[in-house]
C-alpha positions as CSV (number, residue, x, y, z in Angstrom):
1,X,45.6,-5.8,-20.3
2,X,42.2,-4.4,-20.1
3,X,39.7,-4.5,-23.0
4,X,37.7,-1.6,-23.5
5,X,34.1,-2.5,-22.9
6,X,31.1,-0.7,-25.1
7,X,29.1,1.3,-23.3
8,X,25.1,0.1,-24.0
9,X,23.3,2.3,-26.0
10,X,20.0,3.9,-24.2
11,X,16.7,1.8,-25.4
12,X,15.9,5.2,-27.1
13,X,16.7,8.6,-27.7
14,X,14.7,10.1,-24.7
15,X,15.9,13.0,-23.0
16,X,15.1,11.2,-19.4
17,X,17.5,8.8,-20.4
18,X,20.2,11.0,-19.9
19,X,18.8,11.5,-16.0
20,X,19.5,7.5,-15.6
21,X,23.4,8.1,-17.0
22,X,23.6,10.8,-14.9
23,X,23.1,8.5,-11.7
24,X,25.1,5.8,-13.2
25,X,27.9,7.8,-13.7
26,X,27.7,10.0,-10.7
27,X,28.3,6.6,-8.6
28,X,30.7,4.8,-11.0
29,X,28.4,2.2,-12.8
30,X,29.0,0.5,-9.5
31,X,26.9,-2.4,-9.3
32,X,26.0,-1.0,-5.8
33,X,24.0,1.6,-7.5
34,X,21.8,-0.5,-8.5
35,X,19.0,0.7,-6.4
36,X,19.2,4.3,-6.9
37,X,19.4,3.7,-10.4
38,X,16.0,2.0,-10.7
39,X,15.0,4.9,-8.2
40,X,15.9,7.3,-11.0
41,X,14.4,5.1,-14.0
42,X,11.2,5.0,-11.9
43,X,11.0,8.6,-11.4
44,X,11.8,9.5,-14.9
45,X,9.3,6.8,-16.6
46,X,6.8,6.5,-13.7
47,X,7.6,2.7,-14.1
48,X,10.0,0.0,-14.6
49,X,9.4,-1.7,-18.4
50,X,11.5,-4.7,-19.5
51,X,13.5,-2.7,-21.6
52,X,14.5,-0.7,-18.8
53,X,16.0,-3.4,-16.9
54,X,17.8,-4.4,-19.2
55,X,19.2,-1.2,-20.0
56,X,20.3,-0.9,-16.4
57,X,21.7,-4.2,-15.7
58,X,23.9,-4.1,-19.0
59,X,25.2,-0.6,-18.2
60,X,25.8,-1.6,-14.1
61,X,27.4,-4.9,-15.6
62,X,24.6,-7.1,-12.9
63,X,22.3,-9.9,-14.3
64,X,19.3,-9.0,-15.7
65,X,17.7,-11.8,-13.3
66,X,19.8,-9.9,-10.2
67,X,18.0,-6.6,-11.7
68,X,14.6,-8.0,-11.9
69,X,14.5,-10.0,-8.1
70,X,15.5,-6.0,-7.2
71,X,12.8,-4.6,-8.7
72,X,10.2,-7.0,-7.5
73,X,11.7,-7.6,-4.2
74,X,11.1,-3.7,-3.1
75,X,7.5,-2.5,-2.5
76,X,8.2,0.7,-3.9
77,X,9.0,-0.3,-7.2
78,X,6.4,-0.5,-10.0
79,X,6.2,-3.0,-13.6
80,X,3.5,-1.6,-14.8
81,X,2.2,2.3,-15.9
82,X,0.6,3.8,-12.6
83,X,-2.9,5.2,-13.4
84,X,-3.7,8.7,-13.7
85,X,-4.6,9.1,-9.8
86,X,-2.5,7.3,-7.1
87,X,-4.3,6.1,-3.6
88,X,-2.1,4.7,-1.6
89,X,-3.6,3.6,1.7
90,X,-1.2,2.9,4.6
91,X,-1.5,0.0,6.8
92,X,1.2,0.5,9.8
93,X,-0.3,-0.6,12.6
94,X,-2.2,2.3,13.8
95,X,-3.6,2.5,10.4
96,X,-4.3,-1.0,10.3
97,X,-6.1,-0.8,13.6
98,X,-8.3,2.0,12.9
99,X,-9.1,0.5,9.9
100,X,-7.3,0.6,7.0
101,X,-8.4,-2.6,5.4
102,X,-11.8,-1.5,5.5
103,X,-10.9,1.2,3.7
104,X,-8.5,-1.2,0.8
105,X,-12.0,-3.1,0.6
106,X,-14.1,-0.9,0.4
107,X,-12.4,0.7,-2.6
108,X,-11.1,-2.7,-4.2
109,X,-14.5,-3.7,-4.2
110,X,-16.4,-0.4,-5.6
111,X,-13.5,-0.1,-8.4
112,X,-12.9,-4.2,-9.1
113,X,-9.1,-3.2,-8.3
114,X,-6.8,-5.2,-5.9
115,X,-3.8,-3.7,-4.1
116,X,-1.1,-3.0,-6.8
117,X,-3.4,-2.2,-9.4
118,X,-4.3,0.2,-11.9
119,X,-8.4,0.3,-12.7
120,X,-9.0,-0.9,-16.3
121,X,-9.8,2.5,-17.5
122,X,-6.3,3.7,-16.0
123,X,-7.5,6.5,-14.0
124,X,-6.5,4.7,-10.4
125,X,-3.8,2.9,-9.1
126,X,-4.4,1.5,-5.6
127,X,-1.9,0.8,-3.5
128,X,-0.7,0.3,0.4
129,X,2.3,1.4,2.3
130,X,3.8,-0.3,5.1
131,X,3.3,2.9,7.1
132,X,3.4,6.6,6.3
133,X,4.3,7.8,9.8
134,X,1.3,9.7,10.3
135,X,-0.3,7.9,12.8
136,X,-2.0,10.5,14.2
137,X,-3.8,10.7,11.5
138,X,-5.3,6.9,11.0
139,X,-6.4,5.5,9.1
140,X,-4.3,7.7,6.5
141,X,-4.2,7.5,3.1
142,X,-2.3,9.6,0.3
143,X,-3.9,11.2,-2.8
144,X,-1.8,12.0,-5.0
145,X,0.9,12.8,-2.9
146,X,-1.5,14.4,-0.2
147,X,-1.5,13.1,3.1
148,X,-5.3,13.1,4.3
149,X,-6.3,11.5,7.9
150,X,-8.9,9.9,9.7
151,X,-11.0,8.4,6.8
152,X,-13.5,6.0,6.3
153,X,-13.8,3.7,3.5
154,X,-17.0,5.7,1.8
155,X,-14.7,8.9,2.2
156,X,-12.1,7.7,0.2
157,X,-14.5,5.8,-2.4
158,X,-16.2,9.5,-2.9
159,X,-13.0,11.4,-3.3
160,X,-11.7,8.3,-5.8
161,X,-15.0,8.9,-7.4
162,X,-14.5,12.1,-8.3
163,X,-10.7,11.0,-10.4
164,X,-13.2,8.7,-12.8
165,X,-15.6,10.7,-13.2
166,X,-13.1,13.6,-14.7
């Protein structure tokens, strides 16, 4: 016989939690979902919090410790609130050549932020991707989901400038 398991209850009454069922139930709450699923917490909160995690691994029926080596394991996915403004500078190999590091310097040192992070004032996240697929355009980098080309580290410091100073 099969016991009737309870469903877990959402870590609060937020509408966006609804958008995660939605993706749960649309595939099952097959454990195999478990990506997309963090995809769609993501998306809704703009981050993955502990309560989260837990939320998703008790619904897919995965360990939490399974959930979290996910979570951490994939560049894309974020722990902590992003800041305001999001630079994300790529460094493929073009990029890289051209450089792209310069640029992740430049900026790290000018806003005392490392790859990853969010500026103390939470204005800027910085962040680097593996490549974009613009390499056309390298050294690219993305602001705020803009795809701009061909920079050089004081280019992107002036345009990140103008985030803080708003």
């Amino acid at each position: 016989m099969i016991q009737a398991v309870d469903k877990p209850q959402p870590p609060s009454d937020d509408k966006r939690w609804k958008i995660v069922d939605a993706t749960m139930r649309r595939n099952g709450h097959d454990r195999h979902a478990l990506i997309e699923t963090l995809h769609t917490v993501q998306e809704s909160f703009g981050f993955l919090d502990e309560e989260g995690l837990r939320y998703v691994a008790n619904s897919l029926r995965v360990p939490l410790s399974s959930v979290y080596g996910v979570a951490t394991f994939y560049h894309f996915f974020t722990l902590r609130p992003p800041g305001a403004h999001t630079c994300v500078v790529c460094t493929g190999t073009a990029c890289y050549i051209k450089g792209a590091m310069k640029i992740v310097e430049t900026v790290s040192q000018k806003y005392k932020v490392r790859p990853g992070q969010t500026t103390p004032d939470g204005k800027v996240s910085l962040l680097t991707a593996r490549c974009l697929g613009s390499c056309g355009l390298a050294p690219a980098v993305v602001f705020d989901g803009d795809v701009v080309g061909k920079l050089a580290g004081p280019q992107v410091a002036e345009r990140i400038e103008r985030w803080v100073k708003s």
